[in-house]
TIRO-2110 file (N, C-alpha, C; in Angstrom, 1 decimal):
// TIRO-2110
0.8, -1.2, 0.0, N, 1, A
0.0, 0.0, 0.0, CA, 1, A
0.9, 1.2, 0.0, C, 1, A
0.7, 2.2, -1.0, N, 2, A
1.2, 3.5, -0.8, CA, 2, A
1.2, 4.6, 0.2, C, 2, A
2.4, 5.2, 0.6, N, 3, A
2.1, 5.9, 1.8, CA, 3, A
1.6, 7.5, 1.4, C, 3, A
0.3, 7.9, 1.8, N, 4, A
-0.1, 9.0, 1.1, CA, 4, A
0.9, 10.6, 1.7, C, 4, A
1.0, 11.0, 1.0, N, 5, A
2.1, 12.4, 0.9, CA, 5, A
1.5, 13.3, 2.1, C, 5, A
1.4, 14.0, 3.4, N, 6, A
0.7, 14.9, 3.9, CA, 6, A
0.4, 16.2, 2.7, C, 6, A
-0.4, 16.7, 3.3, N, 7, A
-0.9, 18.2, 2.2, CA, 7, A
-0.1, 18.9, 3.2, C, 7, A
0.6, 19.7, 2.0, N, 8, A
1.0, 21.1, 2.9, CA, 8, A
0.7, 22.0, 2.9, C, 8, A
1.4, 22.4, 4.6, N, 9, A
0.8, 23.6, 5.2, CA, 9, A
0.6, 24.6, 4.5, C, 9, A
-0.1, 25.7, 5.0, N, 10, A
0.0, 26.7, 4.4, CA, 10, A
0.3, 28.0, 5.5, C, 10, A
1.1, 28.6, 5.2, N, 11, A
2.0, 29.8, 6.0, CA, 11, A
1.9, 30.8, 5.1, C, 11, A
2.3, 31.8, 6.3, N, 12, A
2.4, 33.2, 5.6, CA, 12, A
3.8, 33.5, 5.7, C, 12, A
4.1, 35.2, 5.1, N, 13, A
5.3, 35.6, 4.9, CA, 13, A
6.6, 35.2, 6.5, C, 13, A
5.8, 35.2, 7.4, N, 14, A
6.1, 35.6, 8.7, CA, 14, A
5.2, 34.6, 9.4, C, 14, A
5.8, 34.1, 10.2, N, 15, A
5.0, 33.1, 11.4, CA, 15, A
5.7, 32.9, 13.0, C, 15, A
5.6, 32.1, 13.6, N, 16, A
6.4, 32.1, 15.2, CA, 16, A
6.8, 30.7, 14.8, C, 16, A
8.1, 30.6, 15.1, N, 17, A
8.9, 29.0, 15.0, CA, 17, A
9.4, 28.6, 16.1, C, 17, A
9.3, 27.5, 16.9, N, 18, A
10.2, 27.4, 18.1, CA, 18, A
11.3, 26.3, 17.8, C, 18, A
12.3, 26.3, 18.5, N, 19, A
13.5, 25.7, 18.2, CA, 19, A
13.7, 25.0, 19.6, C, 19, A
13.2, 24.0, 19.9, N, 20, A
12.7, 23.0, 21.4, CA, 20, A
14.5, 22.8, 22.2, C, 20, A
15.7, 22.4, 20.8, N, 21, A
16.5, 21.8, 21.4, CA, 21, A
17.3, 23.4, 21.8, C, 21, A
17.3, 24.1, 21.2, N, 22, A
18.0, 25.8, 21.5, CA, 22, A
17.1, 26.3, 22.9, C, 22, A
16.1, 27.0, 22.1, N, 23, A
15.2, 27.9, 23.1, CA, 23, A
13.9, 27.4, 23.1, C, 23, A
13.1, 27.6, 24.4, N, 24, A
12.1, 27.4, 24.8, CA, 24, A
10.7, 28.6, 24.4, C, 24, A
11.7, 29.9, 24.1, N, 25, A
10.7, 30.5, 23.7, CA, 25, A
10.5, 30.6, 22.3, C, 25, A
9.3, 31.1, 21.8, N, 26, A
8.9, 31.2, 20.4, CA, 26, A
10.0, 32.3, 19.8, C, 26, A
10.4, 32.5, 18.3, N, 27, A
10.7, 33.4, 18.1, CA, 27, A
10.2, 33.7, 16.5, C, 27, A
9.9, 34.8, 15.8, N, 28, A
9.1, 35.5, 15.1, CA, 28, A
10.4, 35.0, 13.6, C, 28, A
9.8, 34.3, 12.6, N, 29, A
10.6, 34.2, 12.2, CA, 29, A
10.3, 34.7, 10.7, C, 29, A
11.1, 35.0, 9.5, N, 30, A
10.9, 35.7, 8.2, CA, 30, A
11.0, 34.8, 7.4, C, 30, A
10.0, 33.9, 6.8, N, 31, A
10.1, 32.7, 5.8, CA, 31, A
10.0, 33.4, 4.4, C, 31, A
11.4, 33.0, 4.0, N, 32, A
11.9, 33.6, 2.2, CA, 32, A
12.3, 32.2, 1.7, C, 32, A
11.3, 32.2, 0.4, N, 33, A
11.4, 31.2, -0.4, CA, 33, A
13.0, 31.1, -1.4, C, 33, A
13.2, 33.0, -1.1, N, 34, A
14.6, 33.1, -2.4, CA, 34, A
15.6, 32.7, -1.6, C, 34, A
16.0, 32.4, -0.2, N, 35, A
16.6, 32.1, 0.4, CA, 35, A
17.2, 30.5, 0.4, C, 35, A
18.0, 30.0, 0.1, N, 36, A
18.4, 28.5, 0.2, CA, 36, A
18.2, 28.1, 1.7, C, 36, A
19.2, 29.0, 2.5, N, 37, A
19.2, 28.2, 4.0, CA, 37, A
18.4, 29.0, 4.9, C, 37, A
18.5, 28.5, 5.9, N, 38, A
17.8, 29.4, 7.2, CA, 38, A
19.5, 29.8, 8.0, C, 38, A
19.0, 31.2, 8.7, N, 39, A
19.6, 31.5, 9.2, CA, 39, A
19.3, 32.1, 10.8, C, 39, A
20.0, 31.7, 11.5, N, 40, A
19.6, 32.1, 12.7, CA, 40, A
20.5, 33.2, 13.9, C, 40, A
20.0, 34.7, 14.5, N, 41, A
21.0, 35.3, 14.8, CA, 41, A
21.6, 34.7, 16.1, C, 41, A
22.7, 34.9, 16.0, N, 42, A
23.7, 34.0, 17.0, CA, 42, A
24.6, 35.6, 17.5, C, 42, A
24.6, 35.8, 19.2, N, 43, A
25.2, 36.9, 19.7, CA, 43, A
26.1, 36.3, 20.3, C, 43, A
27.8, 36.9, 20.5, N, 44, A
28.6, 36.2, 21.4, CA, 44, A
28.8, 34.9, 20.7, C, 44, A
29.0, 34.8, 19.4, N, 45, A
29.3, 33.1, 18.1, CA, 45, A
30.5, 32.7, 18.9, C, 45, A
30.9, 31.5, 19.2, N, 46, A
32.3, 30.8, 19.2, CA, 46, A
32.3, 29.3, 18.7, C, 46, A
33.3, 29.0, 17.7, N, 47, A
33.4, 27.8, 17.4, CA, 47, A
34.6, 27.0, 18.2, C, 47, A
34.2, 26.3, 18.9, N, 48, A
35.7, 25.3, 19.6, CA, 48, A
35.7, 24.0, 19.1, C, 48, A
36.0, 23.3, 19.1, N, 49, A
36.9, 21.8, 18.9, CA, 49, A
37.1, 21.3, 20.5, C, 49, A
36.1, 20.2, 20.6, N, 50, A
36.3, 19.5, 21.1, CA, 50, A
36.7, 17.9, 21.1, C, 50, A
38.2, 17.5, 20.7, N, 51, A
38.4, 16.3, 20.3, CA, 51, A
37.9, 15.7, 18.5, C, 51, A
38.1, 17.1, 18.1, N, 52, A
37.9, 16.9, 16.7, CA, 52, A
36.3, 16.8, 16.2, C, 52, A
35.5, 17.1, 17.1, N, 53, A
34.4, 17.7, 17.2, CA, 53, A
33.9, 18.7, 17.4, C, 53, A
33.9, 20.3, 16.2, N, 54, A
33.2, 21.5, 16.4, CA, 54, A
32.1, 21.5, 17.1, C, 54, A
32.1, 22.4, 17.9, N, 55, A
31.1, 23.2, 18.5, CA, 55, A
30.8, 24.5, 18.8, C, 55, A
29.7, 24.9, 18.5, N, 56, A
29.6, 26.1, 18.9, CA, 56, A
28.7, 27.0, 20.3, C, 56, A
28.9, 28.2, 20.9, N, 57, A
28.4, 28.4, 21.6, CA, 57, A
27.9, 30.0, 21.5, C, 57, A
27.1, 30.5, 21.8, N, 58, A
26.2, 31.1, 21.8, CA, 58, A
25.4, 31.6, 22.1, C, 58, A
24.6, 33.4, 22.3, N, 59, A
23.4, 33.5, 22.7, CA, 59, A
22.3, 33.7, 21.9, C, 59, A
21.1, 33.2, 21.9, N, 60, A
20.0, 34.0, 21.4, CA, 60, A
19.2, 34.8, 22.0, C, 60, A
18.7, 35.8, 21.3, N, 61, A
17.7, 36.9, 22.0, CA, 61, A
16.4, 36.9, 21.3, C, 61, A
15.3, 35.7, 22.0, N, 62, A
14.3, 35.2, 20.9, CA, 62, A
13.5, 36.4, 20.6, C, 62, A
13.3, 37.2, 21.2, N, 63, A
12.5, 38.9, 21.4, CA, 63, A
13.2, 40.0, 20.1, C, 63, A
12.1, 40.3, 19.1, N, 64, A
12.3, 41.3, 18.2, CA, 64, A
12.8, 42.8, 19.2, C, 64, A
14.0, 43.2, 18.3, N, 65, A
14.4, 44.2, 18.9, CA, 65, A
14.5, 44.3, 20.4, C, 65, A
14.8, 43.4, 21.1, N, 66, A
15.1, 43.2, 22.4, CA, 66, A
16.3, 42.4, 22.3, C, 66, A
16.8, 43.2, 23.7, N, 67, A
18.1, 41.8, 24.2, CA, 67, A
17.7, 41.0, 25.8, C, 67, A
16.7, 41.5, 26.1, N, 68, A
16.2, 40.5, 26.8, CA, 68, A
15.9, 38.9, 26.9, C, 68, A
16.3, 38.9, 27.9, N, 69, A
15.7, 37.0, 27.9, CA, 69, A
16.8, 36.4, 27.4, C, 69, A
18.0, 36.7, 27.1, N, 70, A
19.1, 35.7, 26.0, CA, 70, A
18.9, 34.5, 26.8, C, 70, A
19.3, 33.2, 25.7, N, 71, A
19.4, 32.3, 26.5, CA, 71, A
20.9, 31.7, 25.9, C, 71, A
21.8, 31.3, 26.6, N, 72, A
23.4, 30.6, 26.1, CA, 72, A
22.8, 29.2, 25.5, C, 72, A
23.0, 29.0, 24.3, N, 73, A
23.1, 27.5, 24.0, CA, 73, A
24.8, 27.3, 23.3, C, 73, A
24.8, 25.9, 23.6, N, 74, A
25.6, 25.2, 22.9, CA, 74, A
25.3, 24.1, 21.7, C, 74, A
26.0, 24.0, 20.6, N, 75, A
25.5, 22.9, 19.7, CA, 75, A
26.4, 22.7, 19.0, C, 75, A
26.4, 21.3, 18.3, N, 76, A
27.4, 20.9, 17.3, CA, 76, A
27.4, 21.7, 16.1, C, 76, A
28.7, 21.4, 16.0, N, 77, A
28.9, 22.0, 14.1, CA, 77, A
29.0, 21.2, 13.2, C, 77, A
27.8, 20.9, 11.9, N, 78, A
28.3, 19.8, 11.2, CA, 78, A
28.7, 20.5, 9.8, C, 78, A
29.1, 21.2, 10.3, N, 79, A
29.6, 22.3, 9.0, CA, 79, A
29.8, 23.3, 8.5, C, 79, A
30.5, 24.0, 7.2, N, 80, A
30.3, 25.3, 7.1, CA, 80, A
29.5, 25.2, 5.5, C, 80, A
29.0, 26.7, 5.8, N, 81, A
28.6, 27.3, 4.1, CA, 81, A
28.5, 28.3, 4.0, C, 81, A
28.9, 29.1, 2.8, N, 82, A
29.3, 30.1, 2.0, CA, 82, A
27.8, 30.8, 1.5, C, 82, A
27.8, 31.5, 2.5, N, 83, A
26.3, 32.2, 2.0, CA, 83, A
26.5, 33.9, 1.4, C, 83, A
26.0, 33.9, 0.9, N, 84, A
25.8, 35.5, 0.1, CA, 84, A
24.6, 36.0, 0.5, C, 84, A
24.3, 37.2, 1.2, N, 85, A
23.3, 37.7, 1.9, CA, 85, A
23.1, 38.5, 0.7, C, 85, A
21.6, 39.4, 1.6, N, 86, A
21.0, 40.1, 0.6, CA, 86, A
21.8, 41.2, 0.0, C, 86, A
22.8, 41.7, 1.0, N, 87, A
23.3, 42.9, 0.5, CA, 87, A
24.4, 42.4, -0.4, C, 87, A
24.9, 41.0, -0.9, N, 88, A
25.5, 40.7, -2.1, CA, 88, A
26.8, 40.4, -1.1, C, 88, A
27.3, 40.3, 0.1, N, 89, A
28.5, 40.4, 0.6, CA, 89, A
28.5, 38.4, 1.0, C, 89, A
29.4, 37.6, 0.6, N, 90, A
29.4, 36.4, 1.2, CA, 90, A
30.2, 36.4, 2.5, C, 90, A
29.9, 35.4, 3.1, N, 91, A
30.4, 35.4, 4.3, CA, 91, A
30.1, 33.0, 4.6, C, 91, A
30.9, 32.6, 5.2, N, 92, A
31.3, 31.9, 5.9, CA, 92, A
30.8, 31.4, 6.8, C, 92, A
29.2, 30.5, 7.3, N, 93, A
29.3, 30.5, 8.3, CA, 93, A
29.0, 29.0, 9.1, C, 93, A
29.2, 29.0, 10.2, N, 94, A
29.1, 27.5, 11.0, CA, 94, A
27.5, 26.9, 10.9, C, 94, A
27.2, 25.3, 10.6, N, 95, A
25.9, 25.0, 10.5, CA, 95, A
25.4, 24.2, 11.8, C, 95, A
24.6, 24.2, 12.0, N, 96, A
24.1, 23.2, 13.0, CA, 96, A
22.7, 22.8, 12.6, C, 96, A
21.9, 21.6, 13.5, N, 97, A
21.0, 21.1, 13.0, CA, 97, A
20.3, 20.9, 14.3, C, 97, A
19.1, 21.5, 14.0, N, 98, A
18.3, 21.6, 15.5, CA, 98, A
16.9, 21.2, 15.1, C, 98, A
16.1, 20.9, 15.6, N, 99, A
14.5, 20.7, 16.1, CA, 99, A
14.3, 22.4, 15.9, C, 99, A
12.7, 21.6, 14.7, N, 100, A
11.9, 23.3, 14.7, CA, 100, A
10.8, 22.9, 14.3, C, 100, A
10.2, 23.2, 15.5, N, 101, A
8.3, 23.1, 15.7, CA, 101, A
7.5, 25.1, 15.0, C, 101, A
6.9, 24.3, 14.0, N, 102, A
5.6, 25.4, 13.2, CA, 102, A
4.5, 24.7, 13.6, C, 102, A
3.4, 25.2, 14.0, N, 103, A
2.0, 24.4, 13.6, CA, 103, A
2.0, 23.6, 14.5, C, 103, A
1.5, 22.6, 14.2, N, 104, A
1.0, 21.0, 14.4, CA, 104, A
2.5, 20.0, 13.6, C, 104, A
3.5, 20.6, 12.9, N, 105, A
4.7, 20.5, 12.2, CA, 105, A
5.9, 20.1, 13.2, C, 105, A
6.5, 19.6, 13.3, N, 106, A
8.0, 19.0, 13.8, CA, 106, A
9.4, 18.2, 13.1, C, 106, A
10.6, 19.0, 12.9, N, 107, A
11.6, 18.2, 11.8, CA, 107, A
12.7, 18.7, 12.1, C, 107, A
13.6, 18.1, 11.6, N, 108, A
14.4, 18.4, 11.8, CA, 108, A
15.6, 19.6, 10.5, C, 108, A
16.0, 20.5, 11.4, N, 109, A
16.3, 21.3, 10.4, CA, 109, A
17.9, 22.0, 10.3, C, 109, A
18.5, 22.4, 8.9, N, 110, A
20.0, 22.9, 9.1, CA, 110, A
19.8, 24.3, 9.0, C, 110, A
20.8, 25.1, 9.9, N, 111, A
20.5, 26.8, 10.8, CA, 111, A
21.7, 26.8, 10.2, C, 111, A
21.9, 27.7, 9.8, N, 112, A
23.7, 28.6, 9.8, CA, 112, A
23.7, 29.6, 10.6, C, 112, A
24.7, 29.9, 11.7, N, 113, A
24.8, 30.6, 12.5, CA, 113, A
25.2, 32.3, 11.8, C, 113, A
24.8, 33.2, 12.4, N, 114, A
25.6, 34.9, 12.1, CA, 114, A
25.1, 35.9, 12.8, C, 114, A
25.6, 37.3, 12.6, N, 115, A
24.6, 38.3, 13.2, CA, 115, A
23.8, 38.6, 12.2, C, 115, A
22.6, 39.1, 12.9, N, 116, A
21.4, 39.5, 12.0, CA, 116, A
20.8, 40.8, 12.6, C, 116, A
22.0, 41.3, 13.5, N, 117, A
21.4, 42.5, 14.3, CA, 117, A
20.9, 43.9, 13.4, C, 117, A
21.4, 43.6, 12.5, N, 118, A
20.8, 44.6, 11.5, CA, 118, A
19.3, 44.6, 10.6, C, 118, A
19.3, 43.2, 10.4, N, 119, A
18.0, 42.6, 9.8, CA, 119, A
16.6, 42.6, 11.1, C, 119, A
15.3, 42.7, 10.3, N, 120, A
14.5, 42.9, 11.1, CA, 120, A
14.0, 41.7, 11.9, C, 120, A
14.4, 40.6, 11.6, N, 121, A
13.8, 39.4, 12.6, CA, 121, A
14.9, 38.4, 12.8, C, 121, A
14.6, 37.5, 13.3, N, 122, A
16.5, 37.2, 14.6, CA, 122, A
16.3, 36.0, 13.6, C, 122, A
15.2, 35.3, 13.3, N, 123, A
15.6, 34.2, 12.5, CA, 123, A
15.2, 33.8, 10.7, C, 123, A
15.8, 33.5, 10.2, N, 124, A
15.3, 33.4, 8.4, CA, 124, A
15.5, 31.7, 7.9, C, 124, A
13.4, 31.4, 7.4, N, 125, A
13.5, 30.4, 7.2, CA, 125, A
13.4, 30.2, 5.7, C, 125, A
14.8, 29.6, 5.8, N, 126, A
15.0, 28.9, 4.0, CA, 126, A
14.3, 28.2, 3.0, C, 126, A
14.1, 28.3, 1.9, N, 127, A
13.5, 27.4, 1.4, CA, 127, A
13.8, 25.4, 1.8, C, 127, A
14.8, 25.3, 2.1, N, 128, A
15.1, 24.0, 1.9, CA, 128, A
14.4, 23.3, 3.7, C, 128, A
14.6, 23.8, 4.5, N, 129, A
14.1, 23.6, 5.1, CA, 129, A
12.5, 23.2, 5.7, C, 129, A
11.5, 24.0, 4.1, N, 130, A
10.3, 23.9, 4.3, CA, 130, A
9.9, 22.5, 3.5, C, 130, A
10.8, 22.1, 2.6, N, 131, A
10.8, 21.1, 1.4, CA, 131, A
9.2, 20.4, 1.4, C, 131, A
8.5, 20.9, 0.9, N, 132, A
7.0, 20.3, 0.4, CA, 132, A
6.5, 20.3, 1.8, C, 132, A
6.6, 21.1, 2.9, N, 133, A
5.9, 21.0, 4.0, CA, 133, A
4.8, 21.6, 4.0, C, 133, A
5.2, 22.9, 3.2, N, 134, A
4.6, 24.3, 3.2, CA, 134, A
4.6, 25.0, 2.0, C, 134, A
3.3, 25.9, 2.1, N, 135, A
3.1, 26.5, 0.7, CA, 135, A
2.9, 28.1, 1.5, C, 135, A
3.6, 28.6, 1.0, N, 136, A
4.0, 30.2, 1.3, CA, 136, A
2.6, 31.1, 1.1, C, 136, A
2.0, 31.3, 1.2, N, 137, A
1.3, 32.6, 0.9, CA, 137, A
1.4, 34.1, 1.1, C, 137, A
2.5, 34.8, 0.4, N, 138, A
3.0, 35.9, 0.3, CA, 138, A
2.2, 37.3, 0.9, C, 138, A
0.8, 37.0, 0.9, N, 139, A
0.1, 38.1, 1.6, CA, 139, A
-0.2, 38.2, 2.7, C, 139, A
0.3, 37.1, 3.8, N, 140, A
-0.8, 36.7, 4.9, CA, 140, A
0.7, 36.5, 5.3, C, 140, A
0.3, 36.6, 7.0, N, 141, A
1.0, 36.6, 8.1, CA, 141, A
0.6, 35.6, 9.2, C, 141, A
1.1, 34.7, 9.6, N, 142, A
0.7, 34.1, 11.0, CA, 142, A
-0.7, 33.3, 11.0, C, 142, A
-0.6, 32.8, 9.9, N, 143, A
-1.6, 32.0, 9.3, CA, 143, A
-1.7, 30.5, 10.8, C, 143, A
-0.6, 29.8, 11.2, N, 144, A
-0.6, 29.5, 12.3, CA, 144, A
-0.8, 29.5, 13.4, C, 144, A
-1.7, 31.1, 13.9, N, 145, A
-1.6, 31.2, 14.8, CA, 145, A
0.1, 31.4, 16.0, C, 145, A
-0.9, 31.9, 17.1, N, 146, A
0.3, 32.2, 18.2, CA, 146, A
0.5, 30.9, 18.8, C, 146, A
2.1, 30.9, 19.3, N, 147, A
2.4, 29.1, 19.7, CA, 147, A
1.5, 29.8, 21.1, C, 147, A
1.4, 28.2, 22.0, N, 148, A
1.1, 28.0, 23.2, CA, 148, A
1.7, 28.6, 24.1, C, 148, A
3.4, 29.0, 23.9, N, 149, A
4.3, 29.4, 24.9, CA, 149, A
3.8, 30.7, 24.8, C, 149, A
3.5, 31.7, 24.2, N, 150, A
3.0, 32.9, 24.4, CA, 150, A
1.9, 33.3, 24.6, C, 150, A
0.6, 32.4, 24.7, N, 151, A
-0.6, 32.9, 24.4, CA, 151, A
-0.7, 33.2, 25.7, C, 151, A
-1.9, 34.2, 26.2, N, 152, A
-1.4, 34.7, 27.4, CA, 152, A
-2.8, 33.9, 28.4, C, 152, A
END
């Protein structure tokens, strides 16, 4: 018997993504289809080597334009990639692979670490990471609703 495909979701430009193994809190994230990877802003970046095992360490600030609430994570590095941002400048950076709950949605997904203190939202989700999960709807926002962790 064939295994039937789920229908996918349907999201807006902008939705709340949480990242269970990083942070506990929701954070507001900018879903760009022109985008290959996701990116996520990382404050205080360090990559160490532990026994021939990269890791990196780090804070997040899940709060738009806030530095409140940082939380320090640590995570493995299973990589680098050469990404070229919007403003055309490439840059370098360390990958990791974390848990990221949308929706009723859960998977696993590859983050490249950087600053993003200049860009308007802390995290950017890539096309590859949505792979047939999700169908973008360019007009609409938060088609998902607010996660649980925030609703008051």
């Amino acid at each position: 018997m064939a295994r039937r495909k789920k229908t996918p979701t349907p999201i807006g430009w902008r939705e709340w993504i949480v990242l269970p193994d990083l942070c506990p809190t929701p954070i507001k994230v900018k879903v760009d289809t022109g985008a290959r990877t996701s990116a996520l802003h990382a404050f205080r970046l360090r990559v160490n080597d532990n026994g021939g095992q990269p890791y990196a360490t780090f804070e997040i600030h899940p709060h738009q334009r806030s530095r409140e609430d940082s939380v320090r994570v640590r995570a493995d590095v299973i990589g680098y990639k050469r990404v070229r941002s919007s403003n055309g400048k490439a840059e370098r950076r360390p990958v990791i692979v974390t848990t990221a709950r949308m929706g009723d949605r859960e998977w696993p997904i590859e983050v490249t670490l950087t600053r993003r203190q200049e860009m308007g939202y802390r995290m950017l989700l890539g096309r590859s990471a949505m792979r047939q999960a999700f169908t973008v709807n360019p007009g609409r926002s938060f088609l998902l609703g607010v996660p649980s962790e925030i609703e008051p």
